[in-house]
C-alpha positions as a printed NumPy array, in Angstrom:
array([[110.243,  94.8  , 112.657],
       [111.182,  97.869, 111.144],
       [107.337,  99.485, 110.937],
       [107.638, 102.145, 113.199],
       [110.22 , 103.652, 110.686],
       [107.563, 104.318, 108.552],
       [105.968, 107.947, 107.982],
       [103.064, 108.267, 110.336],
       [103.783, 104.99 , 111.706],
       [105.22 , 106.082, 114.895],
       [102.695, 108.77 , 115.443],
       [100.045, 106.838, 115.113],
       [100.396, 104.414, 117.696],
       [102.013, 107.554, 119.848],
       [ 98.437, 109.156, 119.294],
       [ 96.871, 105.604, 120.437],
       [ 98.807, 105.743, 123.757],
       [ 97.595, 108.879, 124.049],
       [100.618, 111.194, 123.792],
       [ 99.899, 114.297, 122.123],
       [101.811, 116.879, 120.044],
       [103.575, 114.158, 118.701],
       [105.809, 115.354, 115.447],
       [109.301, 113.532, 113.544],
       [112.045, 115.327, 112.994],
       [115.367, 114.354, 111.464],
       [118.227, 114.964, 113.558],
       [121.599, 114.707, 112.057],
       [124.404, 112.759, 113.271],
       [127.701, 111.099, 111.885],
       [128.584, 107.185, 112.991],
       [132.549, 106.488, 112.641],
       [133.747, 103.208, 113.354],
       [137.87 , 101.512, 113.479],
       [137.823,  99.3  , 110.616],
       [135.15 ,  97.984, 107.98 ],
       [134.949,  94.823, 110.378],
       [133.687,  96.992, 113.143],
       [131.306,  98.523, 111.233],
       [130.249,  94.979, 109.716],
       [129.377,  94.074, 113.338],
       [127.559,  97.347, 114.144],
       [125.459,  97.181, 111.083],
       [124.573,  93.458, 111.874],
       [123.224,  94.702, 115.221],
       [121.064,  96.738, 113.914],
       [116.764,  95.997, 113.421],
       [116.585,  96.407, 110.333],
       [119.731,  94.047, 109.595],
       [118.174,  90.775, 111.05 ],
       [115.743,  90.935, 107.926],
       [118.324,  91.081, 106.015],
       [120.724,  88.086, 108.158],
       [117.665,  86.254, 107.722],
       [117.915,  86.075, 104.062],
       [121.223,  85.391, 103.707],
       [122.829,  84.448, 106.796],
       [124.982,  86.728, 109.343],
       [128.612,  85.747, 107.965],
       [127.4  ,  86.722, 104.197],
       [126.014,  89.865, 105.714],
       [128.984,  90.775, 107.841],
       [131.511,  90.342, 104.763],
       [129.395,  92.462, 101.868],
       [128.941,  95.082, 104.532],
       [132.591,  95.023, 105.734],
       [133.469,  94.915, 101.433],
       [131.349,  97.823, 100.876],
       [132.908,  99.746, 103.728],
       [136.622,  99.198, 102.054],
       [135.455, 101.264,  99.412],
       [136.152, 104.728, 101.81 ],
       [138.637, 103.607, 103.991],
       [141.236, 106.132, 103.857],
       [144.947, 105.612, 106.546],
       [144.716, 107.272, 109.308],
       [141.169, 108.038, 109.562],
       [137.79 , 106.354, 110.759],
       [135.06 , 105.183, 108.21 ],
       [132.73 , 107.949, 108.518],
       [128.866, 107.336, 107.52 ],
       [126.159, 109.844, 107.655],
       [122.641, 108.34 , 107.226],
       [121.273, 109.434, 104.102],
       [124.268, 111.001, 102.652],
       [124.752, 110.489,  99.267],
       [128.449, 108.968,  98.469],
       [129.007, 108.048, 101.939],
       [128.947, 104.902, 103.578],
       [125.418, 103.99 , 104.37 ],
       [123.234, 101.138, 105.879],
       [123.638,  97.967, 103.142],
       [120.554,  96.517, 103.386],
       [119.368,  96.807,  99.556],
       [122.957,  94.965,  98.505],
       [122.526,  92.282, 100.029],
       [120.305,  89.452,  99.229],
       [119.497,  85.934,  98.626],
       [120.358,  85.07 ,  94.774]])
């Protein structure tokens, strides 16, 4: 599911189609969302999440995500995550498995 993520992964089967100049770059971006609930449900729609729902099941999922977001909730503003960035809200798919 989540294959194409990995380095040269993409490119490769770009090259098989026949595309050409083909090169990954990073492109930086911020996600904000309400409320950790919102960004429980985001997260859940993501790919790589329904590995991760598989394991454990989507309600389990959608609370440690939404407890995890608490953590930076600050009144008045939006949770803030920027992939990658270290002490910022990020994707929880490492927390959360089957015990």
């Amino acid at each position: 599911m989540v294959s194409l993520g990995r380095p040269g992964a993409g490119e490769e089967l770009l090259g098989r189609c026949g595309f050409t100049g083909i090169g990954r770059i990073d492109v930086p971006f911020a996600m904000e969302f309400a409320d950790p609930e919102i960004y429980a449900r985001a997260l859940a729609s993501t790919g790589p999440a329904y590995e991760a729902i598989e394991n454990v099941g989507e309600q389990a999922f959608r609370a440690a995500a939404a407890e995890q977001a608490r953590q930076y909730q600050r009144d008045g503003l939006p949770l803030r995550g920027i992939p990658g960035g270290a002490g910022r809200l990020w994707l929880l798919f490492s927390l959360v498995r089957r015990s």
